[in-house]
C-alpha positions, 0 to 999 in steps of 0.5 A: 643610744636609741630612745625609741620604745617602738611606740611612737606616741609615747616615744613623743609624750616622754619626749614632752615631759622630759622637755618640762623637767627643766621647767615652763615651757611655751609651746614654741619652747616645746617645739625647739626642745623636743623637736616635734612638729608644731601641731603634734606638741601641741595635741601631745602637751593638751592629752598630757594636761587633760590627764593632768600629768601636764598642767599650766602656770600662771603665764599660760605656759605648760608645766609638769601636772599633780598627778606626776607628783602623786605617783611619785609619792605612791612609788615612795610610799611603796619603797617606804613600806617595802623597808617598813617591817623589818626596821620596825621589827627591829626597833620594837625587839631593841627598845622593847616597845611597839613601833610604828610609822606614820605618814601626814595625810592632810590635817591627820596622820596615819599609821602605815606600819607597825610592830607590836610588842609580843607580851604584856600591855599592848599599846596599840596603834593598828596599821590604817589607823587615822590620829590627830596631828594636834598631839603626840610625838609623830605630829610634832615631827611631821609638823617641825619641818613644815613651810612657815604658813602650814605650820602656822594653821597646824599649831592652832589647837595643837598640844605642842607649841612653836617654841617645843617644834624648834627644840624638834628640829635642833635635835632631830627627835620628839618626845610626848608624855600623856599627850594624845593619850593620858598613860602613853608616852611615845618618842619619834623621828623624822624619815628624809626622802630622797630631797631631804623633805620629811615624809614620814615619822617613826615612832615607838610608843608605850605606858609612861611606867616603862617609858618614864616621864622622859622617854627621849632619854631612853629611846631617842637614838634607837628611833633616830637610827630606825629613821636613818635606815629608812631614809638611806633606803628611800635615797637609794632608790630614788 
């Protein structure tokens, strides 16, 4: 098959990412893995890194750069969204609480979606909203799977304890009772990308009247299911 798109730099700079896919690469590896011209891999790969879709290692060797994993996730983040709504609306019509999905960003979390219940109390969360990651049911599952070290710095002043985030990933949901609000319980679970990694939490919420003071009973499998239809879509189109 042809890869030629008939534009020959970019031809040439695809050829120089696809070498880094593998790994490290020194620019004489560069060279024997793409097959272009020693001075012409070198300008391609320092071009790539000044837009930071290369980057360098410790060894000095080229690497594939931030900004590639910033797009990825901004494609993720769309296909996420794309399956968002009628999930969401789904949940909220089964459970009959408002529904919502959160994704971490840095020390907070931020609401990228949501249904509302249609009559009576509205809990609401309007999408675009930013809340703690210290409490509620979406911090603890956004936080459950972390690396050891950033889990560590997350649970300093949290609600919740190292101990309730092991109970999180033994049974792959969350519960809070008047955590992040006094009145509000809320259940939540974890959406996988297409690596398995937790990329965001579904979410629905309400007063603890309607919910109980156990709301994982209630709830817990509908939203496990919500996030099991989100993450089979990222999976599909990843």
């Amino acid at each position: 098959m042809d890869n030629s798109s008939g534009v020959g730099v970019l031809d040439k700079a695809a050829l120089v990412l696809s070498a880094l896919e593998s790994g490290p690469a020194t620019l004489a590896g560069l060279v024997t893995a793409t097959g272009l011209a020693r001075p012409t891999a070198h300008r391609l790969a320092v071009a790539l890194e000044h837009h930071r879709m290369v980057a360098r290692d410790m060894q000095g060797r080229f690497i594939l750069g931030p900004r590639l994993a910033e797009l990825a996730a901004a494609a993720g983040e769309d296909r996420l969204l794309a399956t968002a709504g009628p999930v969401l609306t789904h949940l909220r019509d089964v459970t009959g609480e408002s529904a919502q999905l959160y994704r971490r960003q840095g020390d907070m979390r931020i609401c990228v979606a949501a249904a509302e219940r249609l009559s009576g109390l509205r809990d609401t969360v309007p999408v675009g909203s930013t809340l703690t990651m210290k409490a509620g049911s979406s911090a603890q599952i956004l936080m459950a799977w972390e690396e050891p070290e950033r889990l560590h710095r997350g649970l300093q002043g949290a609600r919740f304890t190292a101990t309730a985030l092991s109970g999180v990933r033994r049974r792959g949901w969350a519960q809070s009772i008047g955590e992040r609000e006094p009145g509000v319980a809320s259940v939540s679970a974890p959406v996988r990308g297409p690596s398995n990694r937790v990329v965001a939490a579904v979410s629905v919420s309400g007063p603890i009247e309607r919910l109980s003071r156990h709301p994982g009973r209630m709830h817990a499998q509908a939203v496990i299911d919500a996030a099991a239809r989100l993450s089979e879509a990222l999976r599909r189109s990843g």
